[in-house]
C-alpha positions in Angstrom: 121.1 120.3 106.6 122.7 123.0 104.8 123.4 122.3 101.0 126.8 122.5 99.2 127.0 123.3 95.8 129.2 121.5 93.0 129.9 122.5 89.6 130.5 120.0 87.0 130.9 119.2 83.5 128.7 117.7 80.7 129.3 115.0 78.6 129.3 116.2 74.9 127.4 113.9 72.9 130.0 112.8 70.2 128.0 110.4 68.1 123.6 111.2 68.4 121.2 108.3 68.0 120.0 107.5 64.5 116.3 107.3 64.7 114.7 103.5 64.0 111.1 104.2 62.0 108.8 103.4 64.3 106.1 100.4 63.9 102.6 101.2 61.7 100.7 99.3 63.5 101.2 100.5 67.3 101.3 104.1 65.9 97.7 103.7 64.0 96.2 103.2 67.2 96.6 107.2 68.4 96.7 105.5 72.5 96.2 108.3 75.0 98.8 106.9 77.7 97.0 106.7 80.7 99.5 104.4 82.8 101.9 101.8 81.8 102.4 98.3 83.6 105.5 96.6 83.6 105.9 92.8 83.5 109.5 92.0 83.3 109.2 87.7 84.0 107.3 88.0 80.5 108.2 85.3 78.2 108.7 87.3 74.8 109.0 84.9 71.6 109.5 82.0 73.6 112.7 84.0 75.6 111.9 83.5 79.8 112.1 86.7 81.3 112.4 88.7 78.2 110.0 91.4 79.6 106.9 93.2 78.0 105.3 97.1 79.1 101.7 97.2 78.8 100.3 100.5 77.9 96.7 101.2 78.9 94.9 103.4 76.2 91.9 103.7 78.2 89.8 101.3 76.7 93.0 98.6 75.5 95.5 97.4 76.1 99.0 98.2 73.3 102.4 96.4 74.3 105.4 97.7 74.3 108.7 95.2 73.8 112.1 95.0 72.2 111.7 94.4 68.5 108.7 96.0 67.8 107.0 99.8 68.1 110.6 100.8 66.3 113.0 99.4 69.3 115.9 98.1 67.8 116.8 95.7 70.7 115.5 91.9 70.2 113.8 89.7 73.3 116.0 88.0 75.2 115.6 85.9 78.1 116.8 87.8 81.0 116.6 91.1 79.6 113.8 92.1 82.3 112.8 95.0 80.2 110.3 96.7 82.2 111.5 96.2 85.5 111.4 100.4 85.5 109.3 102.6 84.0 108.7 106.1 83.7 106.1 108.6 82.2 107.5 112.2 81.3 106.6 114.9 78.5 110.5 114.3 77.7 109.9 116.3 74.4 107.5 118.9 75.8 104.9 118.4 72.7 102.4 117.6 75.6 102.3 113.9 75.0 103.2 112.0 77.7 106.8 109.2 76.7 107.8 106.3 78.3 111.3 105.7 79.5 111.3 102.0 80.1 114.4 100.0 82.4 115.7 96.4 80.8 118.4 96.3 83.4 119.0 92.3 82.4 120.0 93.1 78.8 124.1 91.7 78.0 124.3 89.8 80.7 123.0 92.1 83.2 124.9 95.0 81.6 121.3 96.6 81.0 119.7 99.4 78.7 117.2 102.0 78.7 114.4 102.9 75.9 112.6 106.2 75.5 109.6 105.7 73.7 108.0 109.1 72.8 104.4 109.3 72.5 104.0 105.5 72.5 100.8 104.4 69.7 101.0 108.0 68.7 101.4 109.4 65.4 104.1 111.8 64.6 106.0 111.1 67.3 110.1 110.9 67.4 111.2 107.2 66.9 112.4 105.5 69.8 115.8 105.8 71.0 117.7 103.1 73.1 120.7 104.4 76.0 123.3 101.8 76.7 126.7 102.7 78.2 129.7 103.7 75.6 127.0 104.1 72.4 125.4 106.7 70.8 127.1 109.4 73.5 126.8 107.7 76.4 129.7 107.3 78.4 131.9 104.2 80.5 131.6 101.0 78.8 128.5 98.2 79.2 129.5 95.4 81.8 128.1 92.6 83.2 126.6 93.7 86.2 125.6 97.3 86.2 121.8 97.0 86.0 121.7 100.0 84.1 118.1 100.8 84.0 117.0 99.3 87.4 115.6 102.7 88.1 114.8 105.5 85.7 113.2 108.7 86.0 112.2 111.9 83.4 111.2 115.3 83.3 111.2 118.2 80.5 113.8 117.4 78.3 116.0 114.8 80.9 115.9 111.2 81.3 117.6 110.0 84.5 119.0 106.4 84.2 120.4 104.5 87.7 123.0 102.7 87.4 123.2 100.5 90.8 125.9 97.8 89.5 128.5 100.1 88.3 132.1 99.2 89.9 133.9 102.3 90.5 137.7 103.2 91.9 141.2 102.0 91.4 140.8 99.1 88.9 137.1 99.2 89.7 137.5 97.6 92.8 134.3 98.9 94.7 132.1 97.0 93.4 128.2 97.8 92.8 129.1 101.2 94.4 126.9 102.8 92.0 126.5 106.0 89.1 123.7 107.8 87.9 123.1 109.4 84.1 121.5 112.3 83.2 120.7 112.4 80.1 119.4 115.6 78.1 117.4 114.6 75.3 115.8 117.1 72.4 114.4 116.4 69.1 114.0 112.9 69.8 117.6 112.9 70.3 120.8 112.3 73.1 122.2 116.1 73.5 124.9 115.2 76.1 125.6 113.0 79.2 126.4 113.8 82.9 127.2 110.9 84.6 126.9 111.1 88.8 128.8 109.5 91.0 129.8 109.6 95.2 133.4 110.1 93.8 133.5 111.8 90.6 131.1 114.7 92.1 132.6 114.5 95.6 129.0 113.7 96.8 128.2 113.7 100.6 128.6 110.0 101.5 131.4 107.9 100.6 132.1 106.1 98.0 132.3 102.3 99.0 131.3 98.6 97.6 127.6 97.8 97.2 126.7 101.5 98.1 124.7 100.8 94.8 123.8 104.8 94.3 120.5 104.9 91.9 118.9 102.2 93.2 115.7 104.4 93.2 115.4 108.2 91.3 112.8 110.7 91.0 113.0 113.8 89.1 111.1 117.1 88.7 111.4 120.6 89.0 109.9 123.0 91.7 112.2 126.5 90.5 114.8 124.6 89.1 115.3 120.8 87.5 116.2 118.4 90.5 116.9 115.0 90.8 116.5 112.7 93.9 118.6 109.9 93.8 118.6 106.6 96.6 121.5 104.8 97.8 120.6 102.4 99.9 123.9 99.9 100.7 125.4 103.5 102.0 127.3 102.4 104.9 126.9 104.7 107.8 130.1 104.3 110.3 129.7 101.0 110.8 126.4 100.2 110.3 126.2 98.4 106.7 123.5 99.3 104.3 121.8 101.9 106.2 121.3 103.8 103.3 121.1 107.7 102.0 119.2 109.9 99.9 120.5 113.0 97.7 119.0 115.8 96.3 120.7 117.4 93.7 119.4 120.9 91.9 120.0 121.4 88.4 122.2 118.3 87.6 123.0 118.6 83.6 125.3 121.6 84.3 125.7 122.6 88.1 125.1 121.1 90.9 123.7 122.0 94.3 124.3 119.1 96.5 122.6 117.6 100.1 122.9 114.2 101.3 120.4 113.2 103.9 120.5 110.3 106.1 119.2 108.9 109.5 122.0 110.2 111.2 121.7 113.6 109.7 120.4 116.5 112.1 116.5 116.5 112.8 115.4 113.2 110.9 114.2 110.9 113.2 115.3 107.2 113.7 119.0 106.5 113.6 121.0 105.1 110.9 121.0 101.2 111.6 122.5 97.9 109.7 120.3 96.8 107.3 117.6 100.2 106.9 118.0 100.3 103.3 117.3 104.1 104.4 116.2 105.2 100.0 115.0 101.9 99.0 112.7 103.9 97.5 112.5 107.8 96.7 109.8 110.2 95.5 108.7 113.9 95.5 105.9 116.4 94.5 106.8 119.2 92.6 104.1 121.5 92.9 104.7 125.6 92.6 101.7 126.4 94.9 102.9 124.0 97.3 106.5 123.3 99.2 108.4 120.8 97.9 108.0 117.3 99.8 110.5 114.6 99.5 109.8 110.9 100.4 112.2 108.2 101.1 111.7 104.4 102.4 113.4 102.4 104.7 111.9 99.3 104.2 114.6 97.6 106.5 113.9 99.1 109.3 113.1 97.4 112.6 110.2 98.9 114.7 110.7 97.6 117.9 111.0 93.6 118.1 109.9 93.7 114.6 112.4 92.6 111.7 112.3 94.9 108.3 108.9 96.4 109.5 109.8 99.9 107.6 109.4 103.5 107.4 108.8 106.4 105.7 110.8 109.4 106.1 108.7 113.1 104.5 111.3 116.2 104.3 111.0 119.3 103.3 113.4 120.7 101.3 113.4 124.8 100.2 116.3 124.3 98.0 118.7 125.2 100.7 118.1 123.1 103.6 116.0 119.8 104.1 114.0 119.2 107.2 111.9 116.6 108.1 108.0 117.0 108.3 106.9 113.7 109.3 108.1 110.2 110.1 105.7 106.9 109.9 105.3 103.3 110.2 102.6 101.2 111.5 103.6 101.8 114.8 102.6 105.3 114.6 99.5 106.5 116.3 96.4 106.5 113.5 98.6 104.4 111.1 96.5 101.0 110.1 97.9 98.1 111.1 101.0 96.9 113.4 104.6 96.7 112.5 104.9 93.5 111.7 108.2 90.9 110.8 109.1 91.6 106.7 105.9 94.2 105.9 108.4 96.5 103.8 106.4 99.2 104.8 108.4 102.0 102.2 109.2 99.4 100.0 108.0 101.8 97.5 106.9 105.6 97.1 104.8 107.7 95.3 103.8 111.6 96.0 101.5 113.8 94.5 99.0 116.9 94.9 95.5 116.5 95.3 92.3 117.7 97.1 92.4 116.9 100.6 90.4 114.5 101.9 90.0 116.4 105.4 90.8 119.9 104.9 89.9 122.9 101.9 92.2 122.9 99.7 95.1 120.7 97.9 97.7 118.8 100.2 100.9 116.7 99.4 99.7 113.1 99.4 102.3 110.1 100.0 101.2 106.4 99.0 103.4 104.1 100.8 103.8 100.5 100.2 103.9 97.6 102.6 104.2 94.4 100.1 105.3 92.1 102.6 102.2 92.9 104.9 100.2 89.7 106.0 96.1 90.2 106.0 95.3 87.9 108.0 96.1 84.0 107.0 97.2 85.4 103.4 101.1 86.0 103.8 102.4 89.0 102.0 99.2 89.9 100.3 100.2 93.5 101.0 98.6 96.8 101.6 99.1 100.7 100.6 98.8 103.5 103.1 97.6 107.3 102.3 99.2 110.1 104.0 98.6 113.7 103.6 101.0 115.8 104.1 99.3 119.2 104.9 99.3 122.0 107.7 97.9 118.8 109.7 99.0 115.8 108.7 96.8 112.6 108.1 98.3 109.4 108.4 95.0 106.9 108.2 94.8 106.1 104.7 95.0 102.4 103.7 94.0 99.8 101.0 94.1 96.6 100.1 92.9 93.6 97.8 90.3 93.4 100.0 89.2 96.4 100.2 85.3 97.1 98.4 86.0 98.1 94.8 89.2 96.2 94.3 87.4 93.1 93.1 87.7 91.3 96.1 90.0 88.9 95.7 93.2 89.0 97.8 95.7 86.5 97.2 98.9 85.5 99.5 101.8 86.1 97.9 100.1 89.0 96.1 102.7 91.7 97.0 100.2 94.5 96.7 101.8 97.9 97.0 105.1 96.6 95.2 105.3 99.6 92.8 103.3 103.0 92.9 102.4 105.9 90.9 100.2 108.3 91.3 97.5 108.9 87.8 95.7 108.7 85.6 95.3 112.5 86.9 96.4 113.8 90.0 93.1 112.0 92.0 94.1 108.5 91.7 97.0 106.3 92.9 98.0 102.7 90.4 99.1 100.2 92.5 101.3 97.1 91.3 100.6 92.9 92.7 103.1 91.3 90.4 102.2 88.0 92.6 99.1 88.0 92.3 97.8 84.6 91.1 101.0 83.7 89.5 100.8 86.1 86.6 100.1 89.9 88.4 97.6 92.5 88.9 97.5 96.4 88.9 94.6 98.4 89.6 94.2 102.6 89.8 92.2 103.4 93.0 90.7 106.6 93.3 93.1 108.4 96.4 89.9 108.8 98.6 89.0 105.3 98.7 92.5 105.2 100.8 90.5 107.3 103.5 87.2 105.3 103.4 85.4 106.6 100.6 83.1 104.3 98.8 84.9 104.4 95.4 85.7 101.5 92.4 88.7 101.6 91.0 89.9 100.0 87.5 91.1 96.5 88.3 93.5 94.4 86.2 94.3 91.1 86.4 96.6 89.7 84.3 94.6 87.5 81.8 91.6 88.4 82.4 88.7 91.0 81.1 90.7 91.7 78.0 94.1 91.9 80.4 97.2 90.6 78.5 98.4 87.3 80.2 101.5 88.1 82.6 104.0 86.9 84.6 104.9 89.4 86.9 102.3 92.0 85.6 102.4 94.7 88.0 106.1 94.9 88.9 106.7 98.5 88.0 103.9 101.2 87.2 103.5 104.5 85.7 101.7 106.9 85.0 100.7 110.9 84.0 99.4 112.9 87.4 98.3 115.8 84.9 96.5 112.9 82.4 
């Protein structure tokens, strides 16, 4: 598919955040942010669902929550801070920030907090993004998640917007806008906010198209954003869902909407795909660019919502596709199965191959809702690499050596990805895990049957905070 390009405006920043000092006693510790755990069912000062991030240091554990570490935001229950999270050098001092998601704050209204350099002295102080303050525009409403997805690179935070009502009198509702948001000096520079209509976006502009769903950001010659809209109705066919990729989206953009209707992408756009659920990339100059997108409502055969994963390529004028999986496909682990998600969520990186010389595109792919066995929805990850010859055999679970052995149904294992600490391993969420979550970073080879351990987290446990939902989002620094 051949792109188009659009030019638009930015959003001057009229009013900049005033910086909050920043807490003494999270800074003292001097963490080296090696991945970040989200648990947004946290209860925070006695408020249910208030939400908490859990930063690993290496060796400890520093949380992250409204009211403290300088964010000027106080716990409250529903505030789900944490449902998103993000690790970027946003100031390019080479420390890596956190951008965290509380899509539940005001009445589902949400907000977004950059922390920069989190336990780290010298660093900026915090600032907080809501809509209509500090040079952010619209106006906060009930509803518009802001936050349920966020995503950063050098000196941009992206911030999805899924609830936003749009058109005459706002009558499509939860159609959806994305904001990008240029930040320097540990302040908001300016604002361009995204939209189907506004930027005359491939797609159209319709209720519950919820555009931002799912972002990822990066920058292979140019900074580029890939943004998920999966209630895009396709024809007729509700909530099949679309994916865009847009090149340098502060000032001008360069526009291509792909979908499973578009020219060479196998499947076909279908009620209910959910076609970017989910959305990743790697950005690697040695190495073309590789876009992922889950469809975790796909039906493989007689199978409800088994999934798929869709891997394009994308030279910054056309994207093609480079490989298409679910369980169903040949050397893939495991059957397509009734609610397995498979492409529930995505996470891409570059690392040595397991099979071939050299470094290779690698996809993680989760399948939450998989069943292992008697254990419903325990979950599993699969590993694909995405080379000259692809490799689709990877796979991991709870029960997998190294990963302390204890699968649990309901687990939801593969519910959030990232790949890091460094580009060799992959962190892998299970918010269900025993009723309070686990996370664990598994070294990528162990995907392809290499004896390997992997940290293992469970939420109370071996010096682990207590949790919730521990595990819900993940994050971490591929270059840490």
């Amino acid at each position: 598919m051949t792109r188009r390009r659009r030019i638009v405006g930015v959003v001057a920043a009229a009013v900049l955040v005033a910086p909050v000092p920043i807490g003494t006693a999270e800074a003292a510790e001097n963490c080296e942010l090696r991945a970040a755990v989200g648990d947004p069912a946290a209860t925070v000062d006695g408020q249910a669902g208030a939400g908490v991030v859990q930063v690993w240091c290496g060796d400890r554990w520093l949380p992250v929550r409204q009211g403290s570490a300088g964010l000027g935001d106080s716990p409250e229950a529903g505030d789900r801070f944490g449902a998103s999270v993000s690790v970027a050098d946003i100031d390019r001092n080479g420390a890596a920030d956190l951008i965290i998601g509380a899509p539940g704050e005001d009445e589902g209204a949400g907000a977004v907090h950059v922390v920069f350099g989190p336990g780290r002295e010298g660093q900026p102080a915090p600032i907080t993004l809501r809509q209509g303050a500090g040079g952010v525009p619209d106006r906060s409403e009930a509803g518009d998640g802001y936050g349920s997805a966020v995503a950063g690179m050098s000196g941009t935070v992206l911030v999805g917007a899924p609830g936003e009502d749009l058109g005459d009198a706002e009558a499509k509702a939860d159609a959806g806008a994305v904001h990008v948001v240029s930040v320097g000096g540990g302040r908001v520079g300016g604002v361009t906010e995204l939209t189907q209509d506004r930027q005359d976006f491939d797609g159209t502009v319709e209720a519950g198209d919820r555009f931002g769903a799912s972002l990822a950001a990066g920058s292979f010659d140019k900074p580029t954003a890939v943004i998920g809209v999966p209630g895009e109705d396709v024809a007729d066919k509700k909530d099949a869902g679309m994916v865009h990729i847009v090149e340098d989206p502060v000032v001008a953009i360069e526009e291509m909407g792909i979908g499973q209707d578009s020219a060479g992408v196998s499947g076909a756009a279908e009620p209910g795909d959910r076609f970017g659920a989910s959305v990743t990339a790697a950005w690697d100059p040695a190495l073309p660019v590789r876009v992922a997108a889950g469809a975790p409502g796909e039906d493989i055969g007689d199978a409800s919502d088994a999934g798929m994963v869709t891997v394009l390529g994308y030279d910054g004028r056309q994207a093609t596709e480079v490989l298409a999986v679910h369980q169903d496909t040949p050397g893939v682990p495991g059957a397509g199965e009734d609610g397995d998600g498979f492409g529930a969520s995505v996470a891409a990186g570059v690392i040595e191959s397991a099979s071939l010389p050299g470094p290779e595109v690698s996809v993680a792919i989760g399948a939450p809702g998989e069943d292992l066995g008697d254990l419903a929805d325990a979950g599993r990850v699969h590993g694909v690499q995405v080379g000259s010859v692809p490799r689709v055999d990877g796979s991991v679970s709870q029960e997998t050596d190294g990963l302390g052995g204890e699968p649990r149904a309901g687990a939801r294992f593969g519910a959030a990805l990232a790949f890091g600490p460094g580009a060799a391993r992959v962190v892998v969420g299970a918010p269900g895990h025993a009723g309070q979550g686990a996370a664990h970073a598994i070294p990528w080879r162990a995907l392809f049957g290499t004896t390997a351990v992997a940290d293992n987290w469970f939420a109370g446990r071996d010096g682990v905070p207590d949790g919730s939902a521990f595990g819900s989002s993940v994050a971490s620094d591929p270059t840490g």
